[in-house]
N, C-alpha and C positions, 0 to 999 in steps of 0.2 A: 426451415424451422417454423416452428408454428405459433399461433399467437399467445397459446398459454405457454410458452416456453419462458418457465420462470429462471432457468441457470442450472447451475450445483457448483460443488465441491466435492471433489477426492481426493484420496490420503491410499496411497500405494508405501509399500514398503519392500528394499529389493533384497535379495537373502546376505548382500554386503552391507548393511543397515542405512541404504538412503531412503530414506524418506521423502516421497515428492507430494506434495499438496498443492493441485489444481484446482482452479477457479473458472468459471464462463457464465456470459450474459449476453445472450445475444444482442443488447445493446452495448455494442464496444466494451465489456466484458466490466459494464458498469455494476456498482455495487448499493442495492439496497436492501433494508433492515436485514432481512429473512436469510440473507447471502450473508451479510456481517456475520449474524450470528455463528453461521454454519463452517465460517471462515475461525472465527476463533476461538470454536471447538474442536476442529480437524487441528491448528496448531498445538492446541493444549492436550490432546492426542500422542499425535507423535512427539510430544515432547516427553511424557510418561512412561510412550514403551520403552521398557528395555533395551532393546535390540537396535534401538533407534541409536545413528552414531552422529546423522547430520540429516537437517531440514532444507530441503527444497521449494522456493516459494515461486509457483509460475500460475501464467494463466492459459487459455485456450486458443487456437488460430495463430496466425503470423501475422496479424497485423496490430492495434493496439495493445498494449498490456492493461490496461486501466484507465476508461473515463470518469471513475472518481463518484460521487453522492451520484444515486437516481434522480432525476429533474423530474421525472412523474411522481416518484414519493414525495421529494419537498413539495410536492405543488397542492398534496394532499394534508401537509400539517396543517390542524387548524389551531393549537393553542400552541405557547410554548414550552408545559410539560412534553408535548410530542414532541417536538423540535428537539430538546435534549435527550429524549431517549434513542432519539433516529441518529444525532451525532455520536451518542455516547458507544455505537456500533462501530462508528470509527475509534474510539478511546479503547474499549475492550479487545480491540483486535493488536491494534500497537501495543497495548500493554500485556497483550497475549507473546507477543514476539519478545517484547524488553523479558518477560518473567522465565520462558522459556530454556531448560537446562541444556539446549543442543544450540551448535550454531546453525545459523537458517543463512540461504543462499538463496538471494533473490536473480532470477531472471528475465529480464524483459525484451522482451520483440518486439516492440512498439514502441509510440507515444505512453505516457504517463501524465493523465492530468488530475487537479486536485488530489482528492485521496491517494491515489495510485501513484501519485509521489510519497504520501506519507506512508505507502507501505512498503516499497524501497526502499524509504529511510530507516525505515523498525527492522529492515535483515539487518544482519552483521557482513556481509557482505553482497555485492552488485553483479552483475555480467550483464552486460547490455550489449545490443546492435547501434551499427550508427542511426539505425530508423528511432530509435526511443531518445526521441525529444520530451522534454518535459514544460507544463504551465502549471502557474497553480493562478486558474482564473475567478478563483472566490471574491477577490474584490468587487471584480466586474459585475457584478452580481448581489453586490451591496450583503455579506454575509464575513468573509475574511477566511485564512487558513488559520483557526485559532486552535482546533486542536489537535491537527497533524504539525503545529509551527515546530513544539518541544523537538519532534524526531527529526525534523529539516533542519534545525538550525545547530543540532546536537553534530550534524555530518556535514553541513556545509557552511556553517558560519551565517552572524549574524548581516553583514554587507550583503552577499549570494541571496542570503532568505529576501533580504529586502529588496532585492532588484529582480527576483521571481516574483514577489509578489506585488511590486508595484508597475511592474510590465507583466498587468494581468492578463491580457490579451496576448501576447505575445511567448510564442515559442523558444525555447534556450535550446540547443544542441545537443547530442549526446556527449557528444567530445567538452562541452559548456560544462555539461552533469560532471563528467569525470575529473574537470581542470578544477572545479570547487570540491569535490570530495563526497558526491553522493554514490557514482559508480565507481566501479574498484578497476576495471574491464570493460575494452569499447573491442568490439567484433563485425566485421565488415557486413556479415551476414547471421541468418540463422542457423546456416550450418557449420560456420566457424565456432559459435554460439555453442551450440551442444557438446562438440568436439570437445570447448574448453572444458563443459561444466562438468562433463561427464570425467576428463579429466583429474578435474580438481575435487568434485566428493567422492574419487574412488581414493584418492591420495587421503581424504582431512577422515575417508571411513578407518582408514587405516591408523589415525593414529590413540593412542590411550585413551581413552570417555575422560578420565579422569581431569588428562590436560586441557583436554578439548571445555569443561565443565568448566575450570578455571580461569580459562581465557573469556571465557561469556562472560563471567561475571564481574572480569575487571573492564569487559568491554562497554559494560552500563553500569559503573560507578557514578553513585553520584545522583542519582533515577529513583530513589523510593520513594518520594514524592508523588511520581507521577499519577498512580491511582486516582488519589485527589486533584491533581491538576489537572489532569486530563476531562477529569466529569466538571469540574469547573468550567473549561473550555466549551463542552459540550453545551451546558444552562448559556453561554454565551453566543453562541450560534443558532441555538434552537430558538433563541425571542429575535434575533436579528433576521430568520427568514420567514416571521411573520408580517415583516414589513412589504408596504404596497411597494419600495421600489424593485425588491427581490421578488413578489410575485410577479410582477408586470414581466421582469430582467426574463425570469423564468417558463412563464408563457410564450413570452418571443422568441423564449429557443427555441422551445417547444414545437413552435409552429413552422419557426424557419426549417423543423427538419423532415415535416411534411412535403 
């Protein structure tokens, strides 16, 4: 890969109406602005077509699914209107998934940190390997999960969110994710992994839009709010990683991954 390798996003459609939308970053399939964006347009896409019966949300490789914010872009915010416009990339993208008239089927082959939990949380349903451990290490880093918290704590409760996020450092299990309610599906491997998925959106392609449409929508009851909460959370992040302990936290990633 080379060094202008900025990522993508595609959006495939199969003639049985699955819909899969792929993500990649050659940093551990990390997400910034320019990806958010592209991420949830491609959802709000196939949620329009017709033809569309179920959404598929994966990323690229067999190894992480998601290291969550770029640490090269936060490290570039200088004010904190920036700061909230870079979060609110995570806000539009979850509320891409909550608005969405299809269900979405997230799959992960990996770790999931930060973000990359909150966008497991935003499908309506999980398929994981036992390799996709999750963190959500925003603490540590003097910033917080303030606005992927609404979709982590919507699937796995308030106690779960709290001991994710205050063992910021530390890794939970795949089998962890599923005993609290973030995965639906734990899979030995990635080929067990596809087997299921494959599976299971040939089954949920099959059945009526219409029921399928009604189940979404009792599935985020309760959620119109979130627009506004969400860009709220956003203003709340975006001034918290202007602080000197977040840049310093963020530099020494940085370097230690030199």
């Amino acid at each position: 890969m080379s060094a202008t390798d900025n990522g993508n996003v595609t959006l495939s459609v199969s003639p049985t109406g699955v819909a899969t939308i792929s993500f990649y970053h050659p940093a551990q399939n990390s997400l910034p602005s320019a990806l958010l964006d592209k991420l949830e347009k491609k959802i709000i896409e196939a949620g329009s077509e017709s033809g569309t019966r179920i959404i598929i949300l994966k990323s690229e490789g067999n190894r992480t699914f998601c290291a969550g914010a770029s640490f090269d872009e936060l490290l570039q915010i200088k004010t904190k209107e920036e700061g909230a416009i870079f979060f609110s990339g995570f806000a539009t993208v979850i509320n891409a998934c909550r608005k969405s008239p299809k269900i979405i089927i997230a799959r992960l082959q990996g770790k999931a940190v930060g973000g990359g939990v909150g966008l497991a949380a935003a499908a309506d349903y999980c398929l994981a390997t036992e390799a996709a451990s999750i963190k959500l290490s925003e603490l540590a880093i003097g910033i917080g999960p303030f606005v992927i918290s609404p979709a982590v704590i919507r699937k796995i409760g308030l106690p779960a969110f709290s001991q994710l996020t205050i063992r910021a450092s530390d890794f939970q299990t795949a089998q962890w994710a599923k005993e609290k309610g973030l995965y639906n599906e734990v899979y030995p491997d990635i080929a067990a992994l596809d087997i299921a998925l494959e599976e299971l959106t040939q089954k949920l392609a099959s059945y009526p839009p219409d029921a399928l449409s009604g189940l979404k929508q009792i599935l985020w009851e309760g959620t119109a709010d979130w627009d506004e909460l969400l860009s709220q959370r956003a203003a709340i992040s975006g001034e918290l990683v202007l602080s000197e302990f977040t840049q310093h936290a963020l530099q020494g990633f940085l370097e230690g991954k030199k």
